[in-house]
matplotlib code that plots the C-alpha trace (Angstrom):
import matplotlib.pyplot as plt

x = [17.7, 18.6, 16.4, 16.8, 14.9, 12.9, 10.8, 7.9, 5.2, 1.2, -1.0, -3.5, -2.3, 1.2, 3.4, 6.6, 6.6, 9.2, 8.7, 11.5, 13.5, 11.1, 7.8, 9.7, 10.6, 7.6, 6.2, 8.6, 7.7, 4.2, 4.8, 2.9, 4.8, 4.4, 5.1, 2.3, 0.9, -0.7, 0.7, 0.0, -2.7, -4.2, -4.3, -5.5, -8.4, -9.4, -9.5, -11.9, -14.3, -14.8, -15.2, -17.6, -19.8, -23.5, -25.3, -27.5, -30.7, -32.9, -36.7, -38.1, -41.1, -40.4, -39.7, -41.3, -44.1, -44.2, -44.1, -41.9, -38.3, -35.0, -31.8, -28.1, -27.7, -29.6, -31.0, -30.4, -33.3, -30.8, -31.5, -34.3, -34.7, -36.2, -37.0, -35.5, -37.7, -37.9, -34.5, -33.9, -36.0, -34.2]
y = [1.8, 3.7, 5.0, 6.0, 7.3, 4.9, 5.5, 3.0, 2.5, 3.5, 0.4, 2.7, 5.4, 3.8, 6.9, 6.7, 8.5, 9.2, 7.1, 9.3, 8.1, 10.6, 8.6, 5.6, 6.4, 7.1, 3.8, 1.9, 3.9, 3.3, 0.0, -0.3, -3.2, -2.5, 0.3, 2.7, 1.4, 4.6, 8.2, 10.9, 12.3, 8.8, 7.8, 11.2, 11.5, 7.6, 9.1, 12.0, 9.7, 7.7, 11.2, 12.7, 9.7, 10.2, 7.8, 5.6, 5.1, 2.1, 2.9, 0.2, -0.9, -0.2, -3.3, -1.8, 0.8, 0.0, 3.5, 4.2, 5.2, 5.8, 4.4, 4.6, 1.1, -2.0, -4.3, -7.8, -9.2, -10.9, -8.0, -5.5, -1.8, 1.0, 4.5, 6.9, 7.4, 3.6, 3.2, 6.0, 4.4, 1.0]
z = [22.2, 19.2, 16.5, 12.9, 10.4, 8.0, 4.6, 4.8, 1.8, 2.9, 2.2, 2.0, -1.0, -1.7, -1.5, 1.0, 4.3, 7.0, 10.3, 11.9, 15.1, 17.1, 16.5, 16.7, 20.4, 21.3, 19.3, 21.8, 24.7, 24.0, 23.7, 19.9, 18.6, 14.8, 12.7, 11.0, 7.9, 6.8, 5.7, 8.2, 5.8, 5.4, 9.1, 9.4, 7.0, 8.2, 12.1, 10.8, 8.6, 11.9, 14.1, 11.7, 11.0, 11.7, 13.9, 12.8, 15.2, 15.8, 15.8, 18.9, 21.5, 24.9, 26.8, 29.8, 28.5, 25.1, 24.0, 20.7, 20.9, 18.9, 20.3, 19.0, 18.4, 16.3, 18.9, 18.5, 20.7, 23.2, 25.8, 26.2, 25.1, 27.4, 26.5, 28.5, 31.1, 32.2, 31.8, 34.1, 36.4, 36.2]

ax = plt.figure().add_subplot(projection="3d")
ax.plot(x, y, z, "-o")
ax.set_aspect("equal")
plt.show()
């Protein structure tokens, strides 16, 4: 297959950037079916907004113990939450 350089528009900040026949080929290798939406510097500051987030953590009752406990995640009551401990020993 044969490549060629293409300007495309970011959705994101609207300036023009080069999808050259390099990431193109490796776009088909990869099998991604679609071409980038976003600038480098847009798909790049998006990628370190979600790397550098901070986690948010849940303040819950032991299932098991009942003891008080902060986990990464907001339960939604379907499943129970363990502290550590007893959900080491699970």
């Amino acid at each position: 297959m044969v490549f060629s350089d293409q300007w495309l528009v970011c959705v994101e900040c609207g300036r023009q950037f080069l999808w050259d026949a390099g990431e193109q080929a490796w776009y088909y290798g990869n099998k991604l079916e679609h071409p980038p939406k976003h600038c480098k510097d847009c798909r790049d500051r998006r990628r370190d907004q979600r790397h550098s987030a901070t986690r948010q953590y849940s303040r819950v009752n032991c299932e098991r113990c009942g003891n008080l406990t902060f986990v990464p995640f907001v339960p939604h009551g379907i499943k129970p939450v363990y502290c550590r401990p007893c959900l080491m020993q699970a």
